[in-house]
MARTORNU-745022 format. One record per residue (C-alpha): residue number from 1; residue in three letters; chain; y, x negated, z negated. Coordinates in Angstrom, 2 decimals, padded with zeros to 5 digits. Layout:
! MARTORNU-745022
     k     r   c        c2        c1        c3
   NUM   ALA   A         Y         X         Z
...
***
This chain:
! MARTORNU-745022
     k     r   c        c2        c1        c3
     1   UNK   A    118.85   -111.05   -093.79
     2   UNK   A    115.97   -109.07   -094.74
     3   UNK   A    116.25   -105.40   -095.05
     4   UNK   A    114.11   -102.71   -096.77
     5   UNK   A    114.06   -099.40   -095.71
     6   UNK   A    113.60   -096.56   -098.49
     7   UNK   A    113.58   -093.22   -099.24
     8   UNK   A    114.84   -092.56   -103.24
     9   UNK   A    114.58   -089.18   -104.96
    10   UNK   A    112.44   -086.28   -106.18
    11   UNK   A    109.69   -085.39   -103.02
    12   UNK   A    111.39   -082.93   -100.36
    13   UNK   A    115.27   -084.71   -101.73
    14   UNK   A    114.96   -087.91   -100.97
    15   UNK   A    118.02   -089.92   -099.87
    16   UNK   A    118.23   -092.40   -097.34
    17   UNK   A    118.38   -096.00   -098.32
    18   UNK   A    118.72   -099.77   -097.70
    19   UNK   A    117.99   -102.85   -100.15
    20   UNK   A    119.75   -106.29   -099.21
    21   UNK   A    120.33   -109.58   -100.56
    22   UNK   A    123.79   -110.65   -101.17
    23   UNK   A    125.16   -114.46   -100.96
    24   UNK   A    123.64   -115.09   -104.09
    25   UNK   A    120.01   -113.53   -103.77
    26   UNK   A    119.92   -110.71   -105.46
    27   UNK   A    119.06   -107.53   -104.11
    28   UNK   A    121.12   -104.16   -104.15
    29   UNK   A    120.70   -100.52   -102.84
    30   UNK   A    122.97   -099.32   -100.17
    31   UNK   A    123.09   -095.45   -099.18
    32   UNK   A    122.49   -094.68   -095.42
    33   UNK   A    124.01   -090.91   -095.47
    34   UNK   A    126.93   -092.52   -093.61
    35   UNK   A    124.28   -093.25   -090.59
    36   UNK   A    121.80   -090.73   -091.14
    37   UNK   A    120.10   -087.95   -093.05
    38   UNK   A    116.63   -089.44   -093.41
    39   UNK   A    114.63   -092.36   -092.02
    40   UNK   A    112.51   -090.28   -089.34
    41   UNK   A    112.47   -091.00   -085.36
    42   UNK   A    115.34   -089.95   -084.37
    43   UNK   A    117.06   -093.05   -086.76
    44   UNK   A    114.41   -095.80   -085.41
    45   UNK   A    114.88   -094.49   -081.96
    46   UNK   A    118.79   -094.98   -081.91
    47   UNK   A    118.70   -098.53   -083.20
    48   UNK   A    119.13   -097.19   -086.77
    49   UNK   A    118.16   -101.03   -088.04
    50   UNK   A    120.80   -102.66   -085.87
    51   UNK   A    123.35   -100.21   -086.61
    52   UNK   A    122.55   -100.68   -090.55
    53   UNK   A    122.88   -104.50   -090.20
    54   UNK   A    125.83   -103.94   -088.63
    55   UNK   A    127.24   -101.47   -091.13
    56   UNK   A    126.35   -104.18   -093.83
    57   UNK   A    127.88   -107.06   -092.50
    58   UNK   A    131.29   -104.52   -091.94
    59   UNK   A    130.62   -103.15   -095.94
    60   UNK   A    130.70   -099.77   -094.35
    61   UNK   A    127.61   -098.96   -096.68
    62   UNK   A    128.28   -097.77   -100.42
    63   UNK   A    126.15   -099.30   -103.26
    64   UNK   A    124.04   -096.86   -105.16
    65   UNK   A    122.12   -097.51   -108.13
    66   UNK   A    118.40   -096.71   -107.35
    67   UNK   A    117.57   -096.72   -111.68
    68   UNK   A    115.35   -093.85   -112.68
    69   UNK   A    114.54   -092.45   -108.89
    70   UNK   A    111.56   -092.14   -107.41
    71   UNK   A    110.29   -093.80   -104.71
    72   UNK   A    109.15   -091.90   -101.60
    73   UNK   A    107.81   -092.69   -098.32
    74   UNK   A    109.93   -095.04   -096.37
    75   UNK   A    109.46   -092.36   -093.37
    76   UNK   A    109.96   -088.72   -093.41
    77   UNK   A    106.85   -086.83   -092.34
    78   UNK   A    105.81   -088.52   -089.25
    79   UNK   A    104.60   -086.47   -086.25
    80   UNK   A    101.48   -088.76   -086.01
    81   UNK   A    099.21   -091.14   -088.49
    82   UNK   A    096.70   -092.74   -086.35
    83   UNK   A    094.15   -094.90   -087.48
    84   UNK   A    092.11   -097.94   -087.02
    85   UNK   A    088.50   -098.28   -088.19
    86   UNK   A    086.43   -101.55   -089.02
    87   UNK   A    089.05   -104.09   -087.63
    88   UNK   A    088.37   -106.86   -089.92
    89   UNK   A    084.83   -108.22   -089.54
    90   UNK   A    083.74   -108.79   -092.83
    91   UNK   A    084.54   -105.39   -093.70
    92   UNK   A    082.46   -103.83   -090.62
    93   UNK   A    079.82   -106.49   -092.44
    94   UNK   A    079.84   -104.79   -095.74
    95   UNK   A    079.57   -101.45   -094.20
    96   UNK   A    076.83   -102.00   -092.13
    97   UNK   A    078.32   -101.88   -088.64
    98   UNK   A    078.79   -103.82   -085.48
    99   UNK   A    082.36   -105.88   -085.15
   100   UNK   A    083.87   -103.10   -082.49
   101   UNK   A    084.66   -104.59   -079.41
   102   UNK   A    087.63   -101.67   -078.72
   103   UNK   A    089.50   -100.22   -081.37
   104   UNK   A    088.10   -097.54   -083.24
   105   UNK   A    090.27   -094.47   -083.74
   106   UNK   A    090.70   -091.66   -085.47
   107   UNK   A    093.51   -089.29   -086.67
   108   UNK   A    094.75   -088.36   -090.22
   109   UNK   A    096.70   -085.07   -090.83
   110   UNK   A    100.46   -086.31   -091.46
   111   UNK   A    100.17   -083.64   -094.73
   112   UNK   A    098.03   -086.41   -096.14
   113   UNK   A    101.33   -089.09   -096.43
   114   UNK   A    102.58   -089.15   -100.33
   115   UNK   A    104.83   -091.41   -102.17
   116   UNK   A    103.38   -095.32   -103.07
   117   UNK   A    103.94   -094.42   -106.82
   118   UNK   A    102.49   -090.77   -107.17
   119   UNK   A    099.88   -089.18   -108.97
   120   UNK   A    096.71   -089.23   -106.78
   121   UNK   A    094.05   -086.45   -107.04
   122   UNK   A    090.25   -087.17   -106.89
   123   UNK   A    088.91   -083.69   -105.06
   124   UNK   A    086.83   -081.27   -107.09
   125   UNK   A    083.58   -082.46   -106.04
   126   UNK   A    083.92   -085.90   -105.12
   127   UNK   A    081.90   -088.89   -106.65
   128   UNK   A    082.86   -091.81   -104.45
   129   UNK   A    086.24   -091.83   -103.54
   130   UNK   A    087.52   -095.32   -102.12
   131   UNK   A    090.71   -096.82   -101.99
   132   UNK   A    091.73   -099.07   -099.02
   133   UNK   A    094.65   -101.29   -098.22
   134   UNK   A    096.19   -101.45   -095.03
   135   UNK   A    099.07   -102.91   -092.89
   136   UNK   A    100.81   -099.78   -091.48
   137   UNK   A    102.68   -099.95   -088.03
   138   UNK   A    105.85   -097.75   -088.03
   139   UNK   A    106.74   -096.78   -084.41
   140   UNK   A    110.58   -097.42   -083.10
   141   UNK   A    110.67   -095.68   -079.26
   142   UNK   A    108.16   -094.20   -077.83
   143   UNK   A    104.95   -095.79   -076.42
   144   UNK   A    103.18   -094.14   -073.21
   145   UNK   A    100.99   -096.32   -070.64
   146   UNK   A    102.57   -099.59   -072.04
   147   UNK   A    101.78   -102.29   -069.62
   148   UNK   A    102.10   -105.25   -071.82
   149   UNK   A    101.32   -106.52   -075.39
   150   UNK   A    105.23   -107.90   -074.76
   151   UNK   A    105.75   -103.84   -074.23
   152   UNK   A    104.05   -102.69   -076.91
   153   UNK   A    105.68   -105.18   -079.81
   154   UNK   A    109.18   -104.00   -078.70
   155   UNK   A    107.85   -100.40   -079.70
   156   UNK   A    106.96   -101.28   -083.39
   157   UNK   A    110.00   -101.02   -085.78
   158   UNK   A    108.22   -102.28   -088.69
   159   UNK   A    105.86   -102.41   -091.43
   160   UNK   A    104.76   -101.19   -094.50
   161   UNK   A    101.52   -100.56   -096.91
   162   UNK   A    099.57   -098.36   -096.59
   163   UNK   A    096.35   -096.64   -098.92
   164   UNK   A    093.47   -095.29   -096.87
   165   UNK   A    091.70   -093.27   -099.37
   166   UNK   A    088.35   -092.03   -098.48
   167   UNK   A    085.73   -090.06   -099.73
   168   UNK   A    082.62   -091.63   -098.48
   169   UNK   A    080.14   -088.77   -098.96
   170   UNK   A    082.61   -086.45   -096.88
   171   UNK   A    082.93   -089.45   -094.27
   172   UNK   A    079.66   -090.97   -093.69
   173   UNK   A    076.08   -089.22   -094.22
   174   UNK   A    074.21   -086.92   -092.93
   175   UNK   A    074.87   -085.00   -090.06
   176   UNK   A    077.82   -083.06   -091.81
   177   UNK   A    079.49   -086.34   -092.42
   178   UNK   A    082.62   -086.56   -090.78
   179   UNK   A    085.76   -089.17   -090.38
   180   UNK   A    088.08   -086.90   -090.36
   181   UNK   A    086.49   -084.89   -093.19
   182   UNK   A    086.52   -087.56   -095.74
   183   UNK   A    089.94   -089.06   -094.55
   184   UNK   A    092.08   -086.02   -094.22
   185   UNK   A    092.30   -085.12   -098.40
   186   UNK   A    095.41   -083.98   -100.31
   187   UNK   A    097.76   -087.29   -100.62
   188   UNK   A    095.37   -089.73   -099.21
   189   UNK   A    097.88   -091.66   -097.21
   190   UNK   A    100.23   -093.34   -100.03
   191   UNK   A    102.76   -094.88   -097.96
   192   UNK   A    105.62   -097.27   -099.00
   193   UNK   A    107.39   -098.67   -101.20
   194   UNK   A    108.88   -099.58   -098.02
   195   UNK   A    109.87   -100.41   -094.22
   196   UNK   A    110.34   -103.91   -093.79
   197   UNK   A    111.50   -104.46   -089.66
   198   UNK   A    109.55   -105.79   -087.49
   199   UNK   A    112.23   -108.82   -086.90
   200   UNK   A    111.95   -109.67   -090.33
   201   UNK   A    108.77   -110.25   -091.12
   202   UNK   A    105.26   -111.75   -089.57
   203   UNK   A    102.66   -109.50   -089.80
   204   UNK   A    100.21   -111.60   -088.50
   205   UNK   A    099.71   -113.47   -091.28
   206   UNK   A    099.89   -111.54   -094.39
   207   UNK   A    098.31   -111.43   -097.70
   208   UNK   A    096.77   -108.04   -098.84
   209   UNK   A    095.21   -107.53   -101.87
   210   UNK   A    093.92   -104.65   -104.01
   211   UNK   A    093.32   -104.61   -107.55
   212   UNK   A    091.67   -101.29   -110.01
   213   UNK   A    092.54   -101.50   -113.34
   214   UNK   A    093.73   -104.83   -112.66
   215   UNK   A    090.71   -106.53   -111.29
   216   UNK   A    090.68   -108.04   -108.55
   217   UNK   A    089.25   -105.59   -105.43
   218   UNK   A    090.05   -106.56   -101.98
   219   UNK   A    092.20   -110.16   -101.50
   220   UNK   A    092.22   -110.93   -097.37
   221   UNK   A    095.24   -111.61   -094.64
   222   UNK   A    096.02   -109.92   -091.40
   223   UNK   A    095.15   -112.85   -089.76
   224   UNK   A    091.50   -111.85   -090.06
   225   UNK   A    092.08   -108.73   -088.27
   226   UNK   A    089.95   -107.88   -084.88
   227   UNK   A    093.01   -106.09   -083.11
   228   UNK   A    096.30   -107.17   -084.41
   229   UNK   A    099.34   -105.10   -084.14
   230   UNK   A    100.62   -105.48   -080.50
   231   UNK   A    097.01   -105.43   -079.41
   232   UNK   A    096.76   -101.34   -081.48
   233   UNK   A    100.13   -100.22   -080.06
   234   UNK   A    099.41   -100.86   -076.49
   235   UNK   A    095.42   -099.85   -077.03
   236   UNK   A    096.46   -096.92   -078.19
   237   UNK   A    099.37   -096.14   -075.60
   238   UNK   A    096.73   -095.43   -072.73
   239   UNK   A    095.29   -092.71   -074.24
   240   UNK   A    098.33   -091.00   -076.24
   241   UNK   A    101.63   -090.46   -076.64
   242   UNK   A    103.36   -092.90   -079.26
   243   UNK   A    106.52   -091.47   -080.40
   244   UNK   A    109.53   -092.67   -082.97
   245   UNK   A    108.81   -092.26   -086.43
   246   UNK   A    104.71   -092.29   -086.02
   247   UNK   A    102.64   -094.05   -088.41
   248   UNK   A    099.58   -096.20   -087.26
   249   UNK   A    097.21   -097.81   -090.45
   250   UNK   A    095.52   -100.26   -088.93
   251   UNK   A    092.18   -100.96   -091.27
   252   UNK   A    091.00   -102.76   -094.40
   253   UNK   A    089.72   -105.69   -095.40
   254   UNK   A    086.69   -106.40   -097.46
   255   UNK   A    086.53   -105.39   -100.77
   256   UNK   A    085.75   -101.44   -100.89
   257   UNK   A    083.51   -099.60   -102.90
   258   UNK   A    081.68   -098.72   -100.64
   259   UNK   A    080.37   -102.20   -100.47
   260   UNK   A    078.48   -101.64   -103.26
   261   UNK   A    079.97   -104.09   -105.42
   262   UNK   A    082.23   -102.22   -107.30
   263   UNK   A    082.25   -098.35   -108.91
   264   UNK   A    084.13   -095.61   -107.06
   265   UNK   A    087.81   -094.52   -108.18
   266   UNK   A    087.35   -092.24   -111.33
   267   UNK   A    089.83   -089.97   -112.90
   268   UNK   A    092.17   -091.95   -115.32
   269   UNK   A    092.14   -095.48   -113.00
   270   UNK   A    095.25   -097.01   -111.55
   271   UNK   A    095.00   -098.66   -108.35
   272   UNK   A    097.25   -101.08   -106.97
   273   UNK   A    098.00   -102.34   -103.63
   274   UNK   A    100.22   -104.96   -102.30
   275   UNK   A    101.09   -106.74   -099.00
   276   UNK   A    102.98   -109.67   -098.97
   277   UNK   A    106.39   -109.02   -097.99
   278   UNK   A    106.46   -105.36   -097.96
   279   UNK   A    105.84   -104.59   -101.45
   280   UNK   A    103.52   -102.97   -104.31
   281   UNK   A    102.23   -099.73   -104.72
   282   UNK   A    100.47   -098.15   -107.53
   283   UNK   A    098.88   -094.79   -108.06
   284   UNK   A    096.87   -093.29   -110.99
   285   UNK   A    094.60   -091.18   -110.37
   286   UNK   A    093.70   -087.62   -111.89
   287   UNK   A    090.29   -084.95   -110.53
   288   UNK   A    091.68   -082.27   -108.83
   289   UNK   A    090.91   -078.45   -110.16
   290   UNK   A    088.81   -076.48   -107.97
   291   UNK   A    090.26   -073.49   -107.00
   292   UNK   A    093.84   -074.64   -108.11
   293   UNK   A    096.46   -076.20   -105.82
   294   UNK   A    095.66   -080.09   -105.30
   295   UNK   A    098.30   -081.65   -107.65
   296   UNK   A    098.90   -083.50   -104.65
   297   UNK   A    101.36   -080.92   -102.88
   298   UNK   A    104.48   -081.80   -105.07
   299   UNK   A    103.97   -085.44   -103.90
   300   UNK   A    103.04   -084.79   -099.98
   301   UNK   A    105.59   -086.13   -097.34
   302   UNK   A    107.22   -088.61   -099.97
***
């Protein structure tokens, strides 16, 4: 049985939940307040999946209806997002770099994570903001000097999507331009709709597509990635500390604006983003008032 993990409610309330099939195919909410408060670390690192499909199979989980909620981030705030740069090689291709031949890493404030449906502000002064879809790694117990790839796959817990937004001006030229500084906006991590286990799905050979105002953006598969999962996790474990509950995007496919092939993300577009298995996401997006809070803050930590 295939679960999805989500988190339903206005942001800063949301309520634990699980969809499931039943016998005949259909899917249905289930709350998790009988296991735990939220989805966080703590929950993955206590075998919160195994103890759900076990509290499933018993009926020990009440049916909710999930009509009208909002949908949130299938992980409370994590302590970590880490990410992966140019890992599929057509995408290092169309932005003029080098296949790496070691990860690339950087960090994202966890204050950028928002919900997969809401609003998404455009900063003040930004003219090419980018939209990027990635597989996201959800870790399940912590990762530290892993020895093995065998080691570092029994640390994931699952999967979800994942928006990279970036603002390319802040990110690449010039000798101001920064990663961090044109990756670390207000909301720029839309995370969700939700956590699909690692046990249930194979992330190694997924579809991902985008679309903007649907037309067809980015349309690619994990398979073509440079470093796949197992290969991040235990990368990544040599030089920090992976603990329950992180988040780790691991890179785009082709298909950005940056390219040069298509126009930037401008105020009034909807963006959408899907992975096969783990779901749609869709945000429209709005230019942020300078001076004024983001617009984004209501919607952080979905």
């Amino acid at each position: 049985m295939t679960l999805k993990f989500a988190r339903l409610g206005t942001a800063g309330n949301e309520q634990p939940a699980v969809i499931a099939q039943d016998a005949a195919g259909a899917e249905k909410y289930f709350s998790l307040k009988a296991l735990t408060q939220d989805i966080d670390g703590g929950f993955l690192a206590s075998d919160g999946i195994e103890r759900t499909r076990e509290a499933l199979e018993k009926g020990e989980l009440p049916q909710i209806s999930a009509e009208g909620l909002r949908i949130g981030a299938p992980i409370v705030r994590p302590g970590a997002v880490v990410a992966i740069g140019l890992n599929y090689t057509a995408h290092a291709a169309e932005s003029g770099a080098t296949p790496p031949e070691v990860p690339v890493v950087f960090l994202k404030p966890t204050n950028t994570i928002a919900g997969p449906f809401d609003a998404a502000p455009i900063p003040p002064s930004s003219e090419k903001y980018d939209w990027e879809v990635e597989l996201a790694i959800v870790i399940g117990k912590e990762a530290s000097y892993l020895s093995s790839l065998s080691d570092a796959e029994a640390c994931i817990a699952g999967y979800a999507v994942a928006n990279d937004l970036s603002e390319r001006d802040y990110q690449i030229p010039g000798a101001a331009g920064q990663w961090t500084k044109g990756k670390s906006l207000p909301g720029s991590t839309p995370l969700g709709p939700w956590l699909v286990p690692a046990s249930d799905i194979n992330a190694g050979n997924l579809r991902l597509q985008t679309l903007v105002n649907g037309e067809a953006r980015q349309d690619s598969s994990t398979s073509d990635m440079i470093f796949h999962p197992a290969t991040i996790v235990h990368h990544l474990s040599q030089y920090m500390v992976l603990e329950p509950g992180d988040v780790i995007i691991t890179g785009t496919p082709e298909g950005v604006a940056l390219s040069g092939r298509f126009p930037f993300i401008q105020p009034g577009d909807a963006v959408e983003l899907e992975i096969e298995g783990l779901g749609r996401q869709r945000q429209e997006y709005f230019r942020a008032q300078a001076g004024a809070q983001s617009g984004a803050t209501a919607h952080i930590y979905a």
